[in-house]
LUMMARZA-38559 format. One record per atom (N, C-alpha, C): residue in three letters; x, y, z. Coordinates in steps of 0.05 Angstrom, whole numbers, plus 5000, padded with zeros to 4 digits. Example, Ala and Ser with C-alpha at 12.3 -4.5 7.8 and 13.67 -1.06 7.14 Angstrom:
Ala, 5264, 4886, 5156
Ala, 5246, 4910, 5156
Ala, 5264, 4934, 5156
Ser, 5257, 4955, 5142
Ser, 5273, 4979, 5143
Ser, 5258, 5001, 5157
//
This chain:
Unk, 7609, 1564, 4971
Unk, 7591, 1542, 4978
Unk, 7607, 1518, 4987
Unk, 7598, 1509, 5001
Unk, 7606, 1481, 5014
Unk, 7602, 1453, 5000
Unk, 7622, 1436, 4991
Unk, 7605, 1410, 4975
Unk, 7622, 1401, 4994
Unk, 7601, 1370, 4991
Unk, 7610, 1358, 4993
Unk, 7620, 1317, 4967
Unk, 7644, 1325, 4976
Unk, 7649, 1290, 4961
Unk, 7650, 1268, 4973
Unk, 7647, 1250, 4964
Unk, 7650, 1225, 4968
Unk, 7675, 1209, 4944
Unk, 7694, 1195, 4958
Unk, 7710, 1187, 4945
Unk, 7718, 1160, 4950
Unk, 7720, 1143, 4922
Unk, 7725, 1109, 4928
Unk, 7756, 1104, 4928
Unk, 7767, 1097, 4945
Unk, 7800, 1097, 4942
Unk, 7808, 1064, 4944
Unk, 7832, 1056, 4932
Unk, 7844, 1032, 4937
Unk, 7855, 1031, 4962
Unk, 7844, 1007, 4986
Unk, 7854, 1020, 5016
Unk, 7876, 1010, 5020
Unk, 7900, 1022, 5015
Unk, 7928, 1015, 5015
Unk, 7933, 1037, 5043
Unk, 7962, 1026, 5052
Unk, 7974, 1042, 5073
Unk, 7988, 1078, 5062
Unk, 7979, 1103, 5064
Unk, 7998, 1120, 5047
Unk, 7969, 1136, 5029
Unk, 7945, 1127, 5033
Unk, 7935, 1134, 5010
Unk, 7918, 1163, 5013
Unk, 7924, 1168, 5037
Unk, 7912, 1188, 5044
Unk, 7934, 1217, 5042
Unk, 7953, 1207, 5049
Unk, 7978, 1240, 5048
Unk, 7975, 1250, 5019
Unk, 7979, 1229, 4992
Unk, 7978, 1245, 4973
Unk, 7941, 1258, 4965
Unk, 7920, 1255, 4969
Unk, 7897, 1257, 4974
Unk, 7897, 1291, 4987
Unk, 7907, 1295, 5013
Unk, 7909, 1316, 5032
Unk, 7932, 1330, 5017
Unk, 7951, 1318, 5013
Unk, 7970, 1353, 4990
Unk, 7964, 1350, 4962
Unk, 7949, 1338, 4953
Unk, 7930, 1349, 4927
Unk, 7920, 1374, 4933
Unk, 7898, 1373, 4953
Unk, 7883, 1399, 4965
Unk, 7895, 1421, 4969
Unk, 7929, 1411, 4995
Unk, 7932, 1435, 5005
Unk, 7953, 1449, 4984
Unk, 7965, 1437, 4958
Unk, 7982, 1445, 4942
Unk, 7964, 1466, 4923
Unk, 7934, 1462, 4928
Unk, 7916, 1481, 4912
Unk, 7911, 1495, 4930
Unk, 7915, 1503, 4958
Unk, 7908, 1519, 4985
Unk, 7878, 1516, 4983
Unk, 7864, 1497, 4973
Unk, 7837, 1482, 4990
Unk, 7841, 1474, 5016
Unk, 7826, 1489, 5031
Unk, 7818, 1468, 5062
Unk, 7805, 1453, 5053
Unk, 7802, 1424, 5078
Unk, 7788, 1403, 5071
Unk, 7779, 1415, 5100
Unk, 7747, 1420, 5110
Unk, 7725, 1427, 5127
Unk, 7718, 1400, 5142
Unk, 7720, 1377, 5129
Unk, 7714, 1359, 5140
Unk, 7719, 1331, 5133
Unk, 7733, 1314, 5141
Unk, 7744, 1289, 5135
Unk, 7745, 1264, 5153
Unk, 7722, 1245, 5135
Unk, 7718, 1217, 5154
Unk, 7735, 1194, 5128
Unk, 7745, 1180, 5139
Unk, 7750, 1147, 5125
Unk, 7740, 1124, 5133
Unk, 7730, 1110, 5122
Unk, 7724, 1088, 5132
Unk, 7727, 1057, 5109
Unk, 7727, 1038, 5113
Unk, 7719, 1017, 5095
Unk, 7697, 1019, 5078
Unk, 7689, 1018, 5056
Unk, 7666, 1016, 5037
Unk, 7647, 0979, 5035
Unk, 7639, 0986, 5019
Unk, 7627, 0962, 5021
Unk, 7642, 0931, 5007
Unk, 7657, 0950, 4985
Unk, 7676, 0926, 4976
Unk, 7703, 0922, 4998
Unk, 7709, 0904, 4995
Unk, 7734, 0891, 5008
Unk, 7758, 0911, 4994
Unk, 7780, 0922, 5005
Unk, 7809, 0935, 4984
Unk, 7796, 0952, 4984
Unk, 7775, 0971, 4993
Unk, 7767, 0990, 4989
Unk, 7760, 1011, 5003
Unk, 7765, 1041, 5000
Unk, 7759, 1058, 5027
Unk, 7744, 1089, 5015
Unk, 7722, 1084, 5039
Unk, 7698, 1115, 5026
Unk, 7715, 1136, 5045
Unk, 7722, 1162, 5027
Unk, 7726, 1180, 5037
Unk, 7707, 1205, 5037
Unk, 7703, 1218, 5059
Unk, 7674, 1234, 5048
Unk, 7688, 1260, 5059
Unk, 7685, 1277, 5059
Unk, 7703, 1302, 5049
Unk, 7679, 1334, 5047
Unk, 7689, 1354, 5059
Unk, 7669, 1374, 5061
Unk, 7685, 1400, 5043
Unk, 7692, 1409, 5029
Unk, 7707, 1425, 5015
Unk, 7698, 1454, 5008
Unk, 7708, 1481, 5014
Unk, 7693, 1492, 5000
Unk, 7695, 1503, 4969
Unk, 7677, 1511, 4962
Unk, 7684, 1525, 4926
Unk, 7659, 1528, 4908
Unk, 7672, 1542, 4888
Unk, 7643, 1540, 4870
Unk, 7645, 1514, 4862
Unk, 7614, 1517, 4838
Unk, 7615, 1493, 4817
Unk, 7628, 1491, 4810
Unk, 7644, 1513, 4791
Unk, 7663, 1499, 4767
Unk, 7690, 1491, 4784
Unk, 7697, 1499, 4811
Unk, 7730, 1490, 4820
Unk, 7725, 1469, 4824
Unk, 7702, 1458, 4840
Unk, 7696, 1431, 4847
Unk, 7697, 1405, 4820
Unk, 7677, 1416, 4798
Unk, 7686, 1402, 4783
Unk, 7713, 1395, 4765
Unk, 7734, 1420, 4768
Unk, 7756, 1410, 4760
Unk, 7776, 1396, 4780
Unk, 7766, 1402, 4805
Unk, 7774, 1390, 4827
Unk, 7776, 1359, 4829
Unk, 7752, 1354, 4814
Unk, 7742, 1328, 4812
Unk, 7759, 1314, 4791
Unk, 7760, 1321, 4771
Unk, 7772, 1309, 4750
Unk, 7801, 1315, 4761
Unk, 7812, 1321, 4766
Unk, 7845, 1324, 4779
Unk, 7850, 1304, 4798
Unk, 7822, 1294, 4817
Unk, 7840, 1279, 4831
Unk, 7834, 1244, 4816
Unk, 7824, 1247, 4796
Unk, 7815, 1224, 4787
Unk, 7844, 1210, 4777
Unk, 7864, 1233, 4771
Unk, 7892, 1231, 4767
Unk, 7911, 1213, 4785
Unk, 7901, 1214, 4810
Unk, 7904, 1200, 4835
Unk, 7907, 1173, 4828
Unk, 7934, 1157, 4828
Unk, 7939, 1131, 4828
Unk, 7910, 1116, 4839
Unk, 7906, 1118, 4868
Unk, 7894, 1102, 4878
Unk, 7862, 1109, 4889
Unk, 7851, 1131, 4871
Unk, 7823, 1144, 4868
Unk, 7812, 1127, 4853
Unk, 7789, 1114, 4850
Unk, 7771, 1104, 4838
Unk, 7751, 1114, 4829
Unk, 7736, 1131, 4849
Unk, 7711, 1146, 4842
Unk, 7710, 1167, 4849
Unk, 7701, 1185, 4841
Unk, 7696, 1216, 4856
Unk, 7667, 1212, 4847
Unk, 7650, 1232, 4876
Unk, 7620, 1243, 4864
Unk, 7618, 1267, 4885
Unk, 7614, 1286, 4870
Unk, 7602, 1313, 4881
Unk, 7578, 1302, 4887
Unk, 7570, 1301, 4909
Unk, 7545, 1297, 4923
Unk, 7521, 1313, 4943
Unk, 7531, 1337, 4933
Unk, 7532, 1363, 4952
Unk, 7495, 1368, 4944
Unk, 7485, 1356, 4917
Unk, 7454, 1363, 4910
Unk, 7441, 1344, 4909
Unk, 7456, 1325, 4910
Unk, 7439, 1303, 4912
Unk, 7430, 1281, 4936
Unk, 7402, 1275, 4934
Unk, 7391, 1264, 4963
Unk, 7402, 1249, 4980
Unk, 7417, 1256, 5003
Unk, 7436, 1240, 5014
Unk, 7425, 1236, 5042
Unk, 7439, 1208, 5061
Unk, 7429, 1214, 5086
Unk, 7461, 1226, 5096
Unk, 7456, 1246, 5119
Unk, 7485, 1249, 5130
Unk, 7481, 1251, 5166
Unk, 7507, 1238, 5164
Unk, 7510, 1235, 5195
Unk, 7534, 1244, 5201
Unk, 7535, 1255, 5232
Unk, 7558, 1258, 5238
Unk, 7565, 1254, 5273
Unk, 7580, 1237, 5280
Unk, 7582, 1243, 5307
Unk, 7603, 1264, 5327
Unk, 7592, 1264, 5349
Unk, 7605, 1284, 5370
Unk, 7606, 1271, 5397
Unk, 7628, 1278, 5411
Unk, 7625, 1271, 5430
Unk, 7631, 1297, 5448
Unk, 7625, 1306, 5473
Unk, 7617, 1331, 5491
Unk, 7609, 1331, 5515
Unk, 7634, 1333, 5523
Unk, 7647, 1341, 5552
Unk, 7628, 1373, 5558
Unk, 7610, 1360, 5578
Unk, 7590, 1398, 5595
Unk, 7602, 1387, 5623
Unk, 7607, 1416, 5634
Unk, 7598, 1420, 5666
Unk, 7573, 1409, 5679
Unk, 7572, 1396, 5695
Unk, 7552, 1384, 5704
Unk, 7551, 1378, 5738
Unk, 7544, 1398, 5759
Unk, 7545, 1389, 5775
Unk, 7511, 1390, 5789
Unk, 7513, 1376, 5811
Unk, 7486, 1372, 5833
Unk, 7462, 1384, 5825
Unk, 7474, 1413, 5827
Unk, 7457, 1435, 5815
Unk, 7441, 1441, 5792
Unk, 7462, 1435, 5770
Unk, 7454, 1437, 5740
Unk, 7453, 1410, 5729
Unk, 7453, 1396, 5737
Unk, 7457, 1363, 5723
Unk, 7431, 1355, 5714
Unk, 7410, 1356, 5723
Unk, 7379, 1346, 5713
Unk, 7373, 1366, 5692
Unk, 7390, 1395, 5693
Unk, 7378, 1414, 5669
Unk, 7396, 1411, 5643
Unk, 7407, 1397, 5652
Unk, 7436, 1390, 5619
Unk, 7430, 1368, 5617
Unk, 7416, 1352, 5631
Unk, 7405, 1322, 5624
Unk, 7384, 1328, 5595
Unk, 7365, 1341, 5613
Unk, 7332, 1352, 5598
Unk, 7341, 1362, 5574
Unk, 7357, 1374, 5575
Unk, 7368, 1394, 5541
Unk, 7387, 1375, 5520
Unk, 7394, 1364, 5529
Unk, 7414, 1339, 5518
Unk, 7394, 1315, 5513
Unk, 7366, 1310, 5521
Unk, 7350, 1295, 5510
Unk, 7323, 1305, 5490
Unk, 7326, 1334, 5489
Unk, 7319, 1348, 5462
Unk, 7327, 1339, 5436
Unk, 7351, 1338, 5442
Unk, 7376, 1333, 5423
Unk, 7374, 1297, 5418
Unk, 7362, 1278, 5432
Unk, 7370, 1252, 5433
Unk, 7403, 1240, 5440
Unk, 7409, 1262, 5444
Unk, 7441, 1259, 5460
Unk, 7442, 1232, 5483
Unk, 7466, 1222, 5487
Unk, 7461, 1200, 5502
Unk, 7480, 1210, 5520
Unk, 7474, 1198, 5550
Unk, 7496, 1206, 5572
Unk, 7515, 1183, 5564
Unk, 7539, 1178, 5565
Unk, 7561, 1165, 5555
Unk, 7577, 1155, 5576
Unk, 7585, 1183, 5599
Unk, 7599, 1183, 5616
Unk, 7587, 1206, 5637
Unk, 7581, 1195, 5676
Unk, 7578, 1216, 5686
Unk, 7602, 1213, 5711
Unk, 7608, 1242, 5717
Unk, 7628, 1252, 5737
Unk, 7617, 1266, 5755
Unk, 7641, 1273, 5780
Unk, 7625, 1288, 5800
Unk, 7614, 1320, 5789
Unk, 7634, 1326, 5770
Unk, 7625, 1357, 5752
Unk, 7625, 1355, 5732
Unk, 7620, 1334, 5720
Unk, 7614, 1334, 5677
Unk, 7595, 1316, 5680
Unk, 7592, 1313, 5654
Unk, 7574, 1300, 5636
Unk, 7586, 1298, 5608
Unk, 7592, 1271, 5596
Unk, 7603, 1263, 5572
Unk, 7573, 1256, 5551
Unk, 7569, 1262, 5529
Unk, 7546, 1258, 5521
Unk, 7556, 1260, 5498
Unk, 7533, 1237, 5476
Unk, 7542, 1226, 5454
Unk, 7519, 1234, 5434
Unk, 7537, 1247, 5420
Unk, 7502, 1257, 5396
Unk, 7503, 1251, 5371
Unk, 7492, 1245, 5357
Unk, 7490, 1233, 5332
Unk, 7473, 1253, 5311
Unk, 7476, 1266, 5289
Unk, 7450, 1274, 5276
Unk, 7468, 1292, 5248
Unk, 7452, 1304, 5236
Unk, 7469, 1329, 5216
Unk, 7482, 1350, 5231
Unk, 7493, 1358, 5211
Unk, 7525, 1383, 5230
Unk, 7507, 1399, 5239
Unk, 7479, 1412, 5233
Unk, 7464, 1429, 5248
Unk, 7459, 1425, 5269
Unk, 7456, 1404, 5278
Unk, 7443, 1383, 5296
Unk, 7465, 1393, 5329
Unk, 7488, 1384, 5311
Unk, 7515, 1396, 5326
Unk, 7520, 1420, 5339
Unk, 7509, 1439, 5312
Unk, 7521, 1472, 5320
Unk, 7494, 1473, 5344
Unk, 7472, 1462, 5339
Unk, 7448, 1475, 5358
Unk, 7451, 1460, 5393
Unk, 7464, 1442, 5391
Unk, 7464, 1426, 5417
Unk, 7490, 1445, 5432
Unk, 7508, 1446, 5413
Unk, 7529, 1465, 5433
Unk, 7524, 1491, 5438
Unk, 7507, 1509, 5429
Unk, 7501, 1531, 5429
Unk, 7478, 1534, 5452
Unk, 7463, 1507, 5453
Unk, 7447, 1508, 5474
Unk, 7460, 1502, 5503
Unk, 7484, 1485, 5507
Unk, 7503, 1479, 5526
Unk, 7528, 1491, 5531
Unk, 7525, 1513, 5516
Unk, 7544, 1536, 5518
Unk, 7550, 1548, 5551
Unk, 7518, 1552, 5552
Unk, 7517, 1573, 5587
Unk, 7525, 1554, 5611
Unk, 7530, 1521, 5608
Unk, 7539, 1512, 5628
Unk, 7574, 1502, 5631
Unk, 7592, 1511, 5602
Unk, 7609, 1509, 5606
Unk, 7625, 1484, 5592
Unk, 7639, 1489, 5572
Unk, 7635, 1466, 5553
Unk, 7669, 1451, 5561
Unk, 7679, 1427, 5568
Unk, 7699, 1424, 5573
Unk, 7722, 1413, 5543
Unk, 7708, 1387, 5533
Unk, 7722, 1386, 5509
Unk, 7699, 1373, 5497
Unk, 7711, 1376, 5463
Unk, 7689, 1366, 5433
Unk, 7701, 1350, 5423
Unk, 7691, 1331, 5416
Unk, 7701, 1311, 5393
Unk, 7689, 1299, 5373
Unk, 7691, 1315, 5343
Unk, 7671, 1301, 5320
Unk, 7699, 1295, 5299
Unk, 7670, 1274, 5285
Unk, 7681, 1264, 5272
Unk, 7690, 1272, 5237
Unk, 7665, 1288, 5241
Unk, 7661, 1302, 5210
Unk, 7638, 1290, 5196
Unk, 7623, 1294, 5171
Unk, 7604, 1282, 5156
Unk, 7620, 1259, 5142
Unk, 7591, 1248, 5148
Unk, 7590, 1223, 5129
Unk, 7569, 1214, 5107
Unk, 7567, 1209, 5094
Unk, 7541, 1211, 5076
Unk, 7542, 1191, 5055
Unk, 7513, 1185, 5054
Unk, 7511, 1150, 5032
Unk, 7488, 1172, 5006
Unk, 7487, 1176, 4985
Unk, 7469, 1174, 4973
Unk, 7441, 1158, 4979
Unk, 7412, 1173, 4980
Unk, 7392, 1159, 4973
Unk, 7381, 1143, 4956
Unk, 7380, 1119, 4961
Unk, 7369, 1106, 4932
Unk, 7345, 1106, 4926
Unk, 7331, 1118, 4950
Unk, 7293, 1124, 4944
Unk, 7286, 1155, 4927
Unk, 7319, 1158, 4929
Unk, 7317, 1193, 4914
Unk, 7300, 1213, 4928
Unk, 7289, 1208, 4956
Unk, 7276, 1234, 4972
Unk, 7299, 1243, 4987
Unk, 7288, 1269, 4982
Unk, 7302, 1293, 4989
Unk, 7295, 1310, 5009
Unk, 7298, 1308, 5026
Unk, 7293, 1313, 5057
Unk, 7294, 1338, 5061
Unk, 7306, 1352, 5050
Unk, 7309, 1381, 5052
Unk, 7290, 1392, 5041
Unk, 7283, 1381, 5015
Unk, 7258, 1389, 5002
Unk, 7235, 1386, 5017
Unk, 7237, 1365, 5034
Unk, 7215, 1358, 5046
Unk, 7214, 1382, 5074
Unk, 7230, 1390, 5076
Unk, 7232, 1400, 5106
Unk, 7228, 1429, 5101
Unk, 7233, 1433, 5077
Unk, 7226, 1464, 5066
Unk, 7197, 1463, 5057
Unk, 7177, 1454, 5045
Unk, 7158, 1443, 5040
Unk, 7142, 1446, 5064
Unk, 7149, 1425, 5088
Unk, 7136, 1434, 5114
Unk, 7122, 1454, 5125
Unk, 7160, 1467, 5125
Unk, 7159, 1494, 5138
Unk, 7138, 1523, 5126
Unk, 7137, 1519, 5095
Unk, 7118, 1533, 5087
Unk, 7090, 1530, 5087
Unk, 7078, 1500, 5100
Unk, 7050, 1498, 5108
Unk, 7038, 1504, 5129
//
């Protein structure tokens, strides 16, 4: 299974190498890795896609709490979160096919970013599903290059759970 964490770090220069050979000294991949500033000042959210059971994760957790400059860990992988992730995606796009990779790319809410005499640069925003289904649908015109960023994710403070909700739906 896939979790995901979120992690509060002191945002010093360095703080990320020992963070990344924690993991790979346990031969954990890290699936997915954003940094950014948090809301406090000196401070940096790391949000992190890992795979493992429950129990590695949780000893995973408490190990890196060991981490000079870790503050917080939270397995966040069940609980109601929003997540985003961006991409950026380079398609073939000429004369011919350009209005039909427009139309499919605004399924998606994708934004044109950048147009050429044979591409199209387009900017998509949404969950990693969101991702796998837009490139799979722009597969047949020729994909030139991808660029994501990885998940990001804030906890809900209204505590709805979207997934619940979306499973819920689907069975009415």
């Amino acid at each position: 299974m896939k979790h995901t964490l979120s992690v509060l770090v002191e945002d010093e220069a360095g703080v990320l190498s020992p963070l990344s050979g924690f993991f790979s000294r346990r031969g954990f991949n890290i699936e997915s890795l954003a940094v950014g500033p948090a809301e406090q000042g000196g401070v940096s959210r790391i949000t992190m896609v890992v795979p493992g059971d429950d129990r590695v994760i949780e000893q995973l957790t408490k190990q890196l709490y060991k981490l000079v400059n870790v503050l917080k860990v939270q397995d966040i992988t069940e609980t109601p979160c929003v997540e985003r992730e961006l991409m950026l995606l380079k398609v073939n796009a000429t004369s011919s096919n350009r209005s039909e990779v427009i139309e499919l790319s605004q399924i998606f809410r994708a934004r044109v970013v950048d147009v050429a005499e044979d591409s199209l640069t387009l900017e998509v925003v949404g969950d990693p599903g969101k991702m796998v289904a837009i490139v799979q649908v722009l597969q047949k015109f020729g994909l030139r290059e991808i660029a994501r960023t990885g998940k990001i994710a804030l906890t809900r403070e209204s505590g709805v759970n979207t997934e619940l909700l979306k499973s819920l739906e689907a069975k009415v």
